[in-house]
N, C-alpha and C positions, 0 to 999 in steps of 0.2 A: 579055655574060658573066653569069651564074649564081653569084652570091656571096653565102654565107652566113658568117653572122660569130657567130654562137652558136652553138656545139653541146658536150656533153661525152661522156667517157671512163672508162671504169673507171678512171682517174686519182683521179677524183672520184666521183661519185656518178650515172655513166653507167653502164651495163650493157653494155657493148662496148670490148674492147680498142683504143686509139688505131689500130692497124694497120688493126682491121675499119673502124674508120668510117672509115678513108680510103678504104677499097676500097668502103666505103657510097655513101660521098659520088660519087669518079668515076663509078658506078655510075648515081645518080639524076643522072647528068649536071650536077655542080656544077664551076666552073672554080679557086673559090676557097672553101677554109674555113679558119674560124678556129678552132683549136681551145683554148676556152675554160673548164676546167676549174675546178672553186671552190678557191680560193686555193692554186694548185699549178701550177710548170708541167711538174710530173714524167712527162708522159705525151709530150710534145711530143719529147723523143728518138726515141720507137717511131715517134711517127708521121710525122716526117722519114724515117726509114731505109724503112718501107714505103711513101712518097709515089709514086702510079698517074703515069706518065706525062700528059702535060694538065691536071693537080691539081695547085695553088700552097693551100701551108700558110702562113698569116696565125700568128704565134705569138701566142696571149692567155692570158687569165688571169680567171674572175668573183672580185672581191673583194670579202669583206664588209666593209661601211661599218653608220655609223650617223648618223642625222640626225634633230634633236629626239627621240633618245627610243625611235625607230624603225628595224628593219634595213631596207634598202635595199642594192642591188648595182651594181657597175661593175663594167661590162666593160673591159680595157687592154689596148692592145694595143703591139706592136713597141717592148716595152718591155725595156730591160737587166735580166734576173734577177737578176742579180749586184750589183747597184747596195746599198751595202748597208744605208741605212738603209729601204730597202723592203724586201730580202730578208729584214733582221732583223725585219721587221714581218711579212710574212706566216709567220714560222716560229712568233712568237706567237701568231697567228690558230690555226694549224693544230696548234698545244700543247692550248689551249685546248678546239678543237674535240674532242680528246680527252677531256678533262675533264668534258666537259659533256657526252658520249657517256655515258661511263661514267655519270654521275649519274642521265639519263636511266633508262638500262637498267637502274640499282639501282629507283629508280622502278618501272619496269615489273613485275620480280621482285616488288615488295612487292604489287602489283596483283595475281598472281598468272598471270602470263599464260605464263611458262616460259620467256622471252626471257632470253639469257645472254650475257656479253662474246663470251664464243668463239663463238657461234654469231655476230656481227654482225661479228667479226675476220675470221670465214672470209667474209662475204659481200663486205669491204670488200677484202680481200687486201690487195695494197699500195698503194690510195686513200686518199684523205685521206676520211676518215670524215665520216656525215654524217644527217643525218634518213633519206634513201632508204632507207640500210641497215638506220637501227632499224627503220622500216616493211617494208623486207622481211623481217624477220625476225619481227616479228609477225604476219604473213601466212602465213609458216613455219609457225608455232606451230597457227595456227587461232584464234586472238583475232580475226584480221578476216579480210574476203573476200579483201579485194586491200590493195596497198599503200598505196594513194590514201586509202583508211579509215581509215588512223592518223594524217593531219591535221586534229584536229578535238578539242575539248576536251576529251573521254573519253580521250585517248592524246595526241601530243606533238604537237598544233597550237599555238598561240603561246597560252600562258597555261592549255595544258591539265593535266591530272593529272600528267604525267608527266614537263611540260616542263621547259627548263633554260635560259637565257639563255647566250649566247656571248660571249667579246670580240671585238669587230670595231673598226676605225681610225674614227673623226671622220673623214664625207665633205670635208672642206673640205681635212684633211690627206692621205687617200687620193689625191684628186686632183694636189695638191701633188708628192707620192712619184713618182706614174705621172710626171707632165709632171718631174720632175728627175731620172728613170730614162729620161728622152729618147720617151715613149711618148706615147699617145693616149687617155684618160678620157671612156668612153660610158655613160650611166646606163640601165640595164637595166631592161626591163618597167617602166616606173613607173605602169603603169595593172593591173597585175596586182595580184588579192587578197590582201593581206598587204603588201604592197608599194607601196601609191599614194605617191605625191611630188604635190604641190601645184603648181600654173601656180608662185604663188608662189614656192614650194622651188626648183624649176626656175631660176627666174630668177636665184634666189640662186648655185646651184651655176655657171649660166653663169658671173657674175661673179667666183665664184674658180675660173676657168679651165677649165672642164667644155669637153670637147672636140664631143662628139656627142650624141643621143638617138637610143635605141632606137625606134624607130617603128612598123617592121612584125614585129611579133611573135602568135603564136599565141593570147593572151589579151587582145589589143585588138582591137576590132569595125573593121570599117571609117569610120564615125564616128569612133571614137576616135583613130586613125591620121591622120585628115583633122586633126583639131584639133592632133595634135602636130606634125602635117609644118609647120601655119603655123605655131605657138609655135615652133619649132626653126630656121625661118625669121626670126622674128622678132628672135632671140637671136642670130643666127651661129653656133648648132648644128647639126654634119653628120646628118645625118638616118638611120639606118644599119636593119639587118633581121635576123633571124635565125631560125633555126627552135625555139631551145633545144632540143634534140636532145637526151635521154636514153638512147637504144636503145630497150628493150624498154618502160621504163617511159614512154613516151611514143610510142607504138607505131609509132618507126622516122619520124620523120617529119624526116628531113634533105631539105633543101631547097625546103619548106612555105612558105617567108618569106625574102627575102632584101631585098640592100643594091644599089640601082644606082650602075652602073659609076660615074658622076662621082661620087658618094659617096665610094668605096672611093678612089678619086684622091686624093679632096681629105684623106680621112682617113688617109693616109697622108703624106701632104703635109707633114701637121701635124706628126710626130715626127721627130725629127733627123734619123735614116738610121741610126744606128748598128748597130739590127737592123734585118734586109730579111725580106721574107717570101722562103719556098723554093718552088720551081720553078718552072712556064715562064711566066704571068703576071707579069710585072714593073715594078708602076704606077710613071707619073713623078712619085716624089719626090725627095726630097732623097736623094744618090747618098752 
């Protein structure tokens, strides 16, 4: 099987309707996606109702965490939306994310670059808002080449002119929420720029309940992926894959990276049952 467990949706801050990257995904011959949006799982209706015959949707979620000081993200998965002192936590997340949009973009206007709310409204529609947008819409403008350009301290890389801090949940508690919404807790790229978590960190999070690591993903070398499959090994961490799939802003590259099948078994294994993933793939977990 062909199983990717990272990808997003114009839910978030993907460029392609959940419907399309289903039809993406069947396409690049994937058996299984997760579709993983940041702190949303508003997209995950669309792309039930369009799911391709032979394509099993995995329901997820990327949520922002914070650890020492630092963002950091977790992937969850086959977790209860509803559950509600998660739900009431990611609607804070996604308040917030607002906020800090907006500040951003005031930011920007004093920079003088021509970037405006409505123009980053119209680009986010009805997504949960998010850096992608402010950078495409500076790219819009002709302040930079491309999107990728506004990560960087001249514009709203971490600590740049423009930037804005978010509120995100304490990783210890985030974990907590997923594993008592009945779900599955994977820590995302932790060797991506911006992003590193520490052997150290790692070990920490195992011990309050961290269910997997991200291992094959698009921003770890081969090298890099060798050293976490043993650290994840080491810990009783499911070792898991994904392509982070943006659409266009990551030039379409679903199914780049994935999760082998005893992975995805075991990672499923690990959540109550209460949600299942939808259609014809159907790992034995807990019924």
């Amino acid at each position: 099987m062909r199983i990717d467990l990272h990808t997003h949706s114009s839910a978030s801050d993907g460029t392609d309707p959940p419907a399309e990257v289903m039809e993406r995904a069947r396409a690049r011959g994937l058996d299984v996606i997760a579709l993983t949006d940041h702190d949303t799982v508003g997209g995950l209706d669309e792309a039930r109702a369009a799911l391709p015959p032979g394509l099993t949707l995995v329901p997820g979620m990327e949520l922002s965490a914070t650890l020492d000081g630092r963002s950091l993200h977790l992937l969850a998965y086959l977790f209860d939306p509803d559950y509600p002192p998660l739900a009431e936590a990611v609607a804070s997340i996604r308040d917030d994310r607002v906020r800090r949009a907006r500040v951003m973009v005031d930011k920007l206007a004093a920079l003088g670059t021509g970037v405006t709310w409505d123009q980053v409204t119209a680009i986010a529609g009805d997504g949960v808002v998010g850096r992608p947008h402010i950078a495409r819409a500076l790219a819009d403008t002709g302040t930079i080449s491309a999107p990728a350009d506004a990560f960087t301290a001249d514009w709203i890389g971490d600590g740049g002119r423009a930037w804005e801090d978010k509120y995100a949940l304490a990783v210890a508690e985030a974990i907590a929420l997923i594993r008592a919404a009945g779900g599955a807790s994977v820590l995302a790229h932790p060797r991506s720029a911006g992003y590193e978590v520490s052997d150290d960190q790692i070990r920490t999070l195992a011990a309050a309940g961290l269910t997997g690591l991200e291992v094959w993903h698009p921003d770890h070398s081969p090298a890099v992926r060798g050293r976490l499959r043993v650290l994840a090994a080491g810990l009783g961490l499911i070792p898991t894959g994904g392509s982070d799939d943006h659409g266009a802003l990551s030039n379409h590259r679903l199914g780049t990276q994935t999760t082998p099948a005893d992975a995805f078994e075991c990672l499923t294994a690990a959540t109550t049952g209460a949600v299942q993933p939808t259609g014809a793939v159907q790992p034995t977990g807990p019924a």
